[in-house]
N, C-alpha and C positions, 0 to 999 in steps of 0.2 A: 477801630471799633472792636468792640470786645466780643466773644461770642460766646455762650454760654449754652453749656451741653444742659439739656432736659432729659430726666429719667424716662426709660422707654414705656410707652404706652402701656397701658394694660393689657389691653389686645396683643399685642406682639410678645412673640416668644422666643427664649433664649435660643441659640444652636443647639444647645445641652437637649431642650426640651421636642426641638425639632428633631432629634435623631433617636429620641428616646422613641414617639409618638410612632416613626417610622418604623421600627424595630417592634413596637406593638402590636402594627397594623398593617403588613406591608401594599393590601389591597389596591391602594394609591397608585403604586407603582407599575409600571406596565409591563405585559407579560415579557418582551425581553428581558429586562431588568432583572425579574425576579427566574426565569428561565434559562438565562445565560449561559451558551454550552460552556464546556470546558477545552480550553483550546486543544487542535491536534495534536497527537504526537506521534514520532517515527515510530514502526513496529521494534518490540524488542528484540535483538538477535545478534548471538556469542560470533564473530569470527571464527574459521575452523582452522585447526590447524594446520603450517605450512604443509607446500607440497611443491613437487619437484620445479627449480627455477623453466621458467621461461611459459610454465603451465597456468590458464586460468581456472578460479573455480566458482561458478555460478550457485546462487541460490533460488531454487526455485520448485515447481509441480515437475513431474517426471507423470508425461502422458502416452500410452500407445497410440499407433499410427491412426487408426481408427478411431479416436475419441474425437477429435475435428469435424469429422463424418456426424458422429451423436449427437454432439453437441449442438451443430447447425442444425441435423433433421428436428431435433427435438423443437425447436424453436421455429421452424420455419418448414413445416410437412408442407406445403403444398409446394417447396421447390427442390424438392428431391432431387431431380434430376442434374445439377448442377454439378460440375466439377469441382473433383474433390480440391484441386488449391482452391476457387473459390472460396468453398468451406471454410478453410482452412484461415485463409486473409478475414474472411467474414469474421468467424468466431473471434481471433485475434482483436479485431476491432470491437467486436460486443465486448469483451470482458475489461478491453480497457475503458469503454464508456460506462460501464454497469458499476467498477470499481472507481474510476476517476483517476484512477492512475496511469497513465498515457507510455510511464517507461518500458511495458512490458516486451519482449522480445522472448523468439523461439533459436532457442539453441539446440545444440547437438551434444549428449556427455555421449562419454565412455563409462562411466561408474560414477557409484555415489561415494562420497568421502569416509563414508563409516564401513563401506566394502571397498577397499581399493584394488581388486580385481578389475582389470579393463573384461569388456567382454568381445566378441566378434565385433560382435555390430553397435552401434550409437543407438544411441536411443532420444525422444524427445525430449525437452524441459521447457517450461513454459518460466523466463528467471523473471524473478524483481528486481536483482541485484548481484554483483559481482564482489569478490575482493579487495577490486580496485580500490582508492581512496573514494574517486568522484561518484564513484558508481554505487558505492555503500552510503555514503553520504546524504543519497537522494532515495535511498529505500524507500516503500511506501509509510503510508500515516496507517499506524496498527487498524483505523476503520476500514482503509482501501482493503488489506491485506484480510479482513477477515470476511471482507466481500471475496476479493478470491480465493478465499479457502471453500464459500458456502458456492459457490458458483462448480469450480472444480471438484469439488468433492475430494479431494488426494493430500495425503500429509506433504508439506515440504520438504525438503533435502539440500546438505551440500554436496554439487556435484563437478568432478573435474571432468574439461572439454574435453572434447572428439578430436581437437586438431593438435597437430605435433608441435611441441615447444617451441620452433621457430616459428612458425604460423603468426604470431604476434610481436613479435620484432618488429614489424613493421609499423605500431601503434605508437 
């Protein structure tokens, strides 16, 4: 048996015409469609230059001891009274739920990369990220990162650790 094609209906409309109509009108469509973010992407950020073997160099906020303290009273006056590591774990955990970025960790530098002067004493950093391979790799998505910029208030830095080149042999 033979079969025999029939020209398409009047009614019915070519692809041509179906993607023209859409493109005229996009109404039709539903607001994901036409709202569609644009997918993540990692924050931009240059590696810094080498520094002495066996040394890490963290990127990250450079905070004083006391901003842990602010940060939680600010957010939470009625429990003043709390000890300062409390605080201190608290905040940690607000900024990684506020940003969504979960890797952040408190380290300790001796100097930032752009003054390589060590100084007495360590100082805080709140990193995203390391020099590592793995640990650069998983830096935050430029929206995490500009939640903790607005959150910390403080420019970023690269900063070389507090602990002595051997300190990480062990890794």
């Amino acid at each position: 048996m033979s079969r025999i094609l029939a020209p398409p209906e009047p009614h019915m409309q070519s692809l041509t015409q179906v993607a023209q109509s859409i493109a005229a009108d996009p109404s039709h469509l539903t607001t994901r469609q036409v709202n569609e973010p644009a997918a993540p992407v990692r924050m931009v950020l240059q590696l810094p230059p080498r520094v002495p073997e066996g040394r890490r160099v963290f990127y990250g906020f450079s905070v004083p001891d006391d901003w842990f303290t602010a940060f939680y009273d600010q957010r939470w006056p009625k429990h003043r009274d709390e000890p300062s590591v409390m605080k201190l774990v608290v905040a940690m955990k607000t900024l990684k739920r506020a940003s969504g970025y979960w890797q952040l960790e408190l380290k300790e530098a001796s100097c930032r990369i752009s003054n390589p002067v060590p100084s007495e004493d360590s100082t805080y950093i709140i990193t995203v990220c390391s020099t590592l391979s793995s640990s650069f790799k998983r830096r935050p998505m430029q929206c995490q990162f500009d939640k903790l910029k607005s959150l910390i208030q403080q420019e970023p830095d690269w900063f070389i650790d507090w602990e002595p080149g051997t300190y990480w042999d062990s890794d």
